[in-house]
N, C-alpha and C positions, 0 to 999 in steps of 0.2 A: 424606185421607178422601174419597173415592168420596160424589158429591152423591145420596142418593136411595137409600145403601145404605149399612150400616153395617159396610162393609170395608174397612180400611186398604190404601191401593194403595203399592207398598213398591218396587216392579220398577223406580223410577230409583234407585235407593239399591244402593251397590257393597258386596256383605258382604267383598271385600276391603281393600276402603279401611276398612270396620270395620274389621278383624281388624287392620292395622296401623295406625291411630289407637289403641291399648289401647299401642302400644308406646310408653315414655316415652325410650327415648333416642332422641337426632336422629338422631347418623350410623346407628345400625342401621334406625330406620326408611326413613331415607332408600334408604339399599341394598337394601332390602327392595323399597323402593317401584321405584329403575333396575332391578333384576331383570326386574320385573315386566313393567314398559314393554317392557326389552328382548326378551324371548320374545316379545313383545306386536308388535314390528314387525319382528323374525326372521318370523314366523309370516306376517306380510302380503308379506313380501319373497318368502317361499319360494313365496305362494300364486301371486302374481304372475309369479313365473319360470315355475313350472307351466304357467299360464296362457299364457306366452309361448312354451313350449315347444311346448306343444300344438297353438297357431297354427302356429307357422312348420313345425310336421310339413306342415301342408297344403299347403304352395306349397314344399317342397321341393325340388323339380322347377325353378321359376322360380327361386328362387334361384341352383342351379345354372352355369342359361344365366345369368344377372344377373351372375355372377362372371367369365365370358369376357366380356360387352361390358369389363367394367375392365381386365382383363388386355391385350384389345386396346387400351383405350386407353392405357395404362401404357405399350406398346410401341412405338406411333404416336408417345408426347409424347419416350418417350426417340431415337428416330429424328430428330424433328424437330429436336431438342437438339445430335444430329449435326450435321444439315445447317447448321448455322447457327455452328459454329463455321470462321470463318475460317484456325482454324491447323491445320486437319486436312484432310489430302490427299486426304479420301474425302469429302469434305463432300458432294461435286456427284454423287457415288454415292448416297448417301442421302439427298438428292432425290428423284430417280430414284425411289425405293423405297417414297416416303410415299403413291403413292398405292397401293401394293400394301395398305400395312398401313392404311388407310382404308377399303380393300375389307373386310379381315377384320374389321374393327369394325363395317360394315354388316351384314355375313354374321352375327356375335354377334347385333345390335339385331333383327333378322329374327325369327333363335332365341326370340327373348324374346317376341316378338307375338305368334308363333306356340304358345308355350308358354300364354301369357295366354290365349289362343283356347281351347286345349284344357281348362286348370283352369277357365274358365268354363262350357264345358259343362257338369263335373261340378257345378257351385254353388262354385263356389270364386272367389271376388271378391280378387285380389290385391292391386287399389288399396285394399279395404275393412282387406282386412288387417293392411298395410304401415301403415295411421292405427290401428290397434289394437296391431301393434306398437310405434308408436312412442308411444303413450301411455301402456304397460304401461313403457315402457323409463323415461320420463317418472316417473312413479311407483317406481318403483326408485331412481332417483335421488335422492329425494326420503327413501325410508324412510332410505336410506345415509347423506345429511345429516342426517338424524334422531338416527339409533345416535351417528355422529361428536359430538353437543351431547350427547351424557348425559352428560356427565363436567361438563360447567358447568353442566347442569340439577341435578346432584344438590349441587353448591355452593349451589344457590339452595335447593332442597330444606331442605339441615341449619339455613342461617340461616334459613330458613322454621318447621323446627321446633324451635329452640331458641327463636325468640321466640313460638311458642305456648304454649311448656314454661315457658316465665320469668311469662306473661301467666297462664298457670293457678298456677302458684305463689303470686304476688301474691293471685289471686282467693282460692285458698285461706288465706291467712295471714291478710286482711279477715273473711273469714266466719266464720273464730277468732275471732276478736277479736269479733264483733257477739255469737259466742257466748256466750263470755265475760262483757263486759256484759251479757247478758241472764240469764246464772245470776245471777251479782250480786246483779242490781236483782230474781232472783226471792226470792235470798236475804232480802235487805233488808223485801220487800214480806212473805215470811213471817214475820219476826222483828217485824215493827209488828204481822199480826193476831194474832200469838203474843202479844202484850204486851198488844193491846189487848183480847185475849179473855182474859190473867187479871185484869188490871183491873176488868174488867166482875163476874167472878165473885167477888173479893174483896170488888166494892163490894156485892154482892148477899147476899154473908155476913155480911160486918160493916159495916154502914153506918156504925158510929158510929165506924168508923177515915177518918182526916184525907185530902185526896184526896192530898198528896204522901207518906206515908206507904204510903199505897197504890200507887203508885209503884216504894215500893224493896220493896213487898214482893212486886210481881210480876216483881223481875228474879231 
């Protein structure tokens, strides 16, 4: 209740955790409930890819040249893997050659500055980017460990709600029972003033009957 106004504030209260708390068996609740979840971080995963997607349209370009500096290197370390094998007759030929393809990984790395120069212009920050992708990726990662645990989250679930289900059971079988005694004793409490209000009337009739007398004549 809202201090200072008389409106019940209700907006942290989930009307679907209602709807399925009315449900009394576990395992459907529980399924009900992974369902739920699960759309629930499908829906953050997809948003997030989106998101990623959308990024990495912008530096496009960068990525592209980013793919030749690797490819040059790829080709440099397999050269270099040559020259260093003692049982190959061209070893000392691909030597020779390592600094050819060390040019072509500078000439790649060039590409790349030069691309970064240009997406700058436009407002495109690639270092900003590349920490935005990699925190979205980050996060993905994470909903995916997420999805992978519903299957032991929802074992925790059922034992969760069968022993709520066992604990309202009990609760209910007690509150019979106080019921119970208390019609009883309301029984009870009515059949004393029933007794003692014809007592009363008998004695007010006929005085000159005996008091245990009067007794049997009020049952």
């Amino acid at each position: 209740m809202k201090r200072g106004a008389d409106v019940l504030d209700i907006s942290d209260i989930s009307t679907q955790e209602l709807k399925t708390s009315i449900i009394t068996n576990p395992e459907t609740r529980a399924k009900i409930e992974i369902e739920l979840l699960k759309k629930k971080l499908e829906s953050e995963k997809n948003k997030f890819l989106a998101d990623s997607a959308f990024v990495l349209r912008k530096y496009e370009e960068f990525t592209k040249v980013q793919s030749e500096v690797h490819k040059a290197e790829n080709a440099y370390n397999r050269i270099l893997e040559y020259s260093k094998n003692s049982e190959d007759v061209n070893a000392t030929y691909w030597k020779t050659q390592l600094v050819s393809y060390q040019k072509s990984i500078d000439s790649a790395k060039a590409k790349v500055h030069n691309t970064i120069l240009k997406l700058s212009e436009k407002g495109v920050n690639v270092t900003e980017i590349e920490k935005q992708h990699k925190v979205t990726a980050e996060n993905i990662s994470k909903i995916e460990a997420k999805l992978e645990a519903l299957s032991l989250i929802e074992i925790d679930l059922i034992q969760q709600y069968e022993e709520e289900k066992k604990a309202r059971l009990q609760l209910t079988v007690k509150t019979d029972h106080v019921k119970d005694r208390e019609l009883e004793n309301r029984n009870l409490f009515n059949h004393f003033l029933l007794t003692t209000l014809n007592e009363k009337v008998i004695a007010n009739k006929h005085p000159e009957i005996p008091f245990e007398s009067r007794k049997f004549a009020s049952r």
